[in-house]
C-alpha positions in Angstrom: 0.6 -71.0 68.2 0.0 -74.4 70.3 -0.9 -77.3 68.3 -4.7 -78.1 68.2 -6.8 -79.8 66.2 -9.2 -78.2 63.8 -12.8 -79.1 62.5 -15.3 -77.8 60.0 -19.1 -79.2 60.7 -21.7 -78.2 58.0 -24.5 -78.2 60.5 -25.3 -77.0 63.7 -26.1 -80.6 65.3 -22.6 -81.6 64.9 -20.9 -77.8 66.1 -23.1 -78.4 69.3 -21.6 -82.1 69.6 -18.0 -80.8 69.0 -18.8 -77.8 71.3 -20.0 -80.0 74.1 -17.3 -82.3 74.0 -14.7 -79.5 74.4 -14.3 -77.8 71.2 -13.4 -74.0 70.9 -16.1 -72.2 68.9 -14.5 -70.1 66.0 -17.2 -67.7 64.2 -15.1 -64.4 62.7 -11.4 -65.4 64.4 -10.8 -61.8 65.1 -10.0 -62.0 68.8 -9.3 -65.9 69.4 -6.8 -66.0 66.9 -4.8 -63.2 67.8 -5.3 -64.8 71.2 -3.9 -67.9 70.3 -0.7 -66.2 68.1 0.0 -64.4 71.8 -0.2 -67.8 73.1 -2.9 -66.3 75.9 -5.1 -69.2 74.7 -4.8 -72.5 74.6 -7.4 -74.6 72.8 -6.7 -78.3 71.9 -9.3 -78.3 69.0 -11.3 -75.1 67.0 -14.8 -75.7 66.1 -15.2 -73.9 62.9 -18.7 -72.0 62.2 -18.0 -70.7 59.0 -19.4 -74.1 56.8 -22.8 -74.1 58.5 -25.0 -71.9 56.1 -28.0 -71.4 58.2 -26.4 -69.2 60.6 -25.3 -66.6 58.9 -28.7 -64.3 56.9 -30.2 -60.9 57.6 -34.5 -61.2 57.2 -37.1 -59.4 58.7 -39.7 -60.6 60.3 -43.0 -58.4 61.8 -40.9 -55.8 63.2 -38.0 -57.3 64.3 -34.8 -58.0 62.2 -33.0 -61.6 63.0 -29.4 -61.8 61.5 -27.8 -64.9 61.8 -24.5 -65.3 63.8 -22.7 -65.4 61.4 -23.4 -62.7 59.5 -20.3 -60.8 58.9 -19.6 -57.2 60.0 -19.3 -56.1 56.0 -23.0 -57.5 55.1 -24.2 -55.9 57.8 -23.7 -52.7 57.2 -24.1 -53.1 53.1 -27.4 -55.2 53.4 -30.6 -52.7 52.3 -33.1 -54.1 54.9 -30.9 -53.1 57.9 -30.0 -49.7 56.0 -33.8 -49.0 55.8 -35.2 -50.3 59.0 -31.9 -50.3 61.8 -29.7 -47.5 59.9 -28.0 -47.2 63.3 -27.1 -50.7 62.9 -25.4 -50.3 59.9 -23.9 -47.5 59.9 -21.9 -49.2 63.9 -21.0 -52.1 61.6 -19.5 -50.2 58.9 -17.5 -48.7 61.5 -16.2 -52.1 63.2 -11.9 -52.0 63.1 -10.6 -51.9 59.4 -11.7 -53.1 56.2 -10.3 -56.5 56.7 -11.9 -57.2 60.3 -15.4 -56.3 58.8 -14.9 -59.0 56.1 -13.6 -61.6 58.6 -16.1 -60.4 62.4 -19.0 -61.9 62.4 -22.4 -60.7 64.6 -22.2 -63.6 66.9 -18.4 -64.0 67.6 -19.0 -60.5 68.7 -21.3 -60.5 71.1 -20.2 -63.7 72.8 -17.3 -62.6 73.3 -18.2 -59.4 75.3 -15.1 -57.5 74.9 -15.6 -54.3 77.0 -15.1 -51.9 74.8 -17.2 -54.1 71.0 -19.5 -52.2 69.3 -22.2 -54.5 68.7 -22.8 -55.3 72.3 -24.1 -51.4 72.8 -26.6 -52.3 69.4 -28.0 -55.1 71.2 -28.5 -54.0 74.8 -29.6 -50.4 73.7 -31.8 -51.8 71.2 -33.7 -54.5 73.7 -32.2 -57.4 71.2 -32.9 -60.9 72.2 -30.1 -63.2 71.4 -31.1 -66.5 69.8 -29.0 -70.1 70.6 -29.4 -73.8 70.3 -31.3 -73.9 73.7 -33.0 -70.8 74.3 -33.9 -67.4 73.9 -32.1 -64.5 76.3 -33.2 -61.1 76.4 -30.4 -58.7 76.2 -30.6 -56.9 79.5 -29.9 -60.7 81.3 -27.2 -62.0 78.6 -24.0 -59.0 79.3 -22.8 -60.0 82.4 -19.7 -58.2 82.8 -16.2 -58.2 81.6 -15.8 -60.8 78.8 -18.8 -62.4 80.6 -22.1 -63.3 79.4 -25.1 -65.6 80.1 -23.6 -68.2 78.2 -23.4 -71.8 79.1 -20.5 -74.0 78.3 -21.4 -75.6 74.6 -23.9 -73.1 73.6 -24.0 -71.6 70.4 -25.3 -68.7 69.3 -27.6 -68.9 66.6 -28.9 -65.3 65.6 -30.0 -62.1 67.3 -33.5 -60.3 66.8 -33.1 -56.8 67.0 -36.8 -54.7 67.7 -36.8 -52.2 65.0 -36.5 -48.6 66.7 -38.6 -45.6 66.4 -35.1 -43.7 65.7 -31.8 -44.4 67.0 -27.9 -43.8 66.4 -24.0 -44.4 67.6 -21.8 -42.6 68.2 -18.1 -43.5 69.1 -14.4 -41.8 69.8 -11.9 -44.2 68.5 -8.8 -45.9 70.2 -7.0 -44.9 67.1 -4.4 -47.9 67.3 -7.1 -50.7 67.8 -9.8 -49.2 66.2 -12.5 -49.7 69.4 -14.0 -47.6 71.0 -12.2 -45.8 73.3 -16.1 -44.9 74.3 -19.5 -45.4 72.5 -22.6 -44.5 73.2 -26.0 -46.1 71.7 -29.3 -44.2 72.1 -32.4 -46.0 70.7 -35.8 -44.2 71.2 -38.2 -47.3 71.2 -41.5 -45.3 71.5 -42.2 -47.2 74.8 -38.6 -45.5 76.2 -35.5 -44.5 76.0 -32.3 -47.1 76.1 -28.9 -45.0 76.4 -25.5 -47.3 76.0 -22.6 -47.1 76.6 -19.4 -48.9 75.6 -15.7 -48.5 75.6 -16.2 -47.2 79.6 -16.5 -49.7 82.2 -16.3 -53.9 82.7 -18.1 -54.2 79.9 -21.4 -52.7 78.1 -24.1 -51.0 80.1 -26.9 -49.3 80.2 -26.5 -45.3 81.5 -29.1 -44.7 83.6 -29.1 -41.0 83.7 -29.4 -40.7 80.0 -32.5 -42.6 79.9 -34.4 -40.2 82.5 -32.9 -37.6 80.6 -33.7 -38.0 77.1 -37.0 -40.1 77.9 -38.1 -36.5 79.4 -36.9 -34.3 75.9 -35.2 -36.5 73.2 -32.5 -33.8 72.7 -28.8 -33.0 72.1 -29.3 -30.9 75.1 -30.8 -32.7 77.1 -28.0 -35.4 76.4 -24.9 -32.6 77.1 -26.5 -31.9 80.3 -26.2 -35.1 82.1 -23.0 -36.0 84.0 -21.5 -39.3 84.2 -19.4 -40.1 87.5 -15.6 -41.1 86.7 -16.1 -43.6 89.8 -18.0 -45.9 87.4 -15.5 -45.7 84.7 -12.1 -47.5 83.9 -8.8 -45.6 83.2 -5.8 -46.9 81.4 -3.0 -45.5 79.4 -5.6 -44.3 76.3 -7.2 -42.1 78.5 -8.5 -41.4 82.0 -11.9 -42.4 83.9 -12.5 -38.6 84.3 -11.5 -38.2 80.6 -13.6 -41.1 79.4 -16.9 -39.2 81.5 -16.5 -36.2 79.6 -16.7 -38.3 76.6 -19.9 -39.9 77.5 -21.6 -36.7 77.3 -20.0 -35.6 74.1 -20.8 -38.9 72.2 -24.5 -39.1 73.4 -24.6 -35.8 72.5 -23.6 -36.4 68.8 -25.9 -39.7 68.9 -29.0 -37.8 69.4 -28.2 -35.4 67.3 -27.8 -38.4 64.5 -30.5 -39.8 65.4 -32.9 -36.8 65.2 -31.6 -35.8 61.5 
């Protein structure tokens, strides 16, 4: 690594003033540090998250859930309140990387950092999530932007997402068996105002498939789902497998998703 500097604040106040000032956000580590070991990232100081208590917390509230930003990956998916209202949620987090990951990712170092092919950035766009920061409040379908891109401005933290509570919903992903990501993922949630169908793992970054939604908004089926095709011009190829290979998958994993989220 290059030498930086490293701070700690204990509230929020202070990680805004560090952020503003030039400071590197650091919530679960996962992808900045291994960032920084590769010496593809270069930050003079790291703004530590993991001191300030109020961001991290799972609580419901009407019939929305709002998890703090840093809530890690592990409490997600162990926590009874998203296991009984979200079980989709859960069971995505439970599936994040390894064992270790899950104890170290958090919710928010997630999703502000976009990576194409993250889990919880399908949760939140297929879900109609809104994510909370020290300024505002952005509705999902403006926040993912693109690859490693988001609404985000310089110095602004994340502070917790509110996730609508589905009428049913479910994820379903074919692992990159080396990294752990998905090598595609698709989200279905079944809002009772719609359907949202996600997908992950596929393109420059998370979006939403719009041929799914007609599909499944007409018969919420595992039929229904197979028989939609997804065209390999919108998809990315690379040496784990194929655009044309990674369509066929889109159908296979929405497929299993409605079937999950049916039973």
């Amino acid at each position: 690594m290059y030498a930086f500097t490293f701070e700690r604040p204990t509230s929020q106040a202070d990680a805004v003033k560090l952020a503003q000032a030039g400071g590197k956000l650091l919530a679960g580590g996962q992808t900045l540090l291994a960032s920084m070991k590769l010496r593809l990232a270069n930050p003079e100081q790291l703004v530590d998250l993991g001191a300030i208590q109020d961001l991290a917390g799972i609580r419901r509230e009407g019939s929305s859930l709002v998890i703090g930003a840093m809530t890690r990956h592990a409490d997600v998916a162990a926590n009874a309140e998203v296991r009984g209202a979200i079980p989709a949620l859960a069971e995505l987090a439970a599936g994040i990387g390894d064992k270790q990951v899950r104890a170290m990712g958090t919710l928010g170092g997630s999703v502000a950092n976009n990576d194409p092919a993250a889990d919880y950035p399908a949760a939140v766009l297929a879900l109609g999530a809104t994510i909370v920061t020290d300024r505002r409040e952005i509705a999902a379908d403006d926040y993912f932007q693109g690859l490693f891109a988001t609404a985000l401005e310089d110095g602004e933290l994340i502070t917790a997402v509110r996730f609508p509570i589905p009428k049913r919903a479910a994820y379903a992903k074919f692992r990159q068996p080396a990294s752990l990501f998905a090598l595609i993922g698709v989200f279905v949630a079944d809002t009772g105002d719609g359907v949202r169908a996600v997908v992950t793992g596929g393109g420059n970054g998370v979006f939403r498939h719009a041929g799914l939604e007609t599909a499944l908004g007409q018969s919420f089926t595992p039929e229904a789902a197979a028989g939609v095709k997804t065209d390999a011009g919108e998809l990315n190829g690379d040496l784990h497998g194929s655009a044309e290979y990674r369509a066929h998958l889109v159908g296979v994993m929405a497929k299993q998703a409605v079937a999950k989220a049916l039973a």
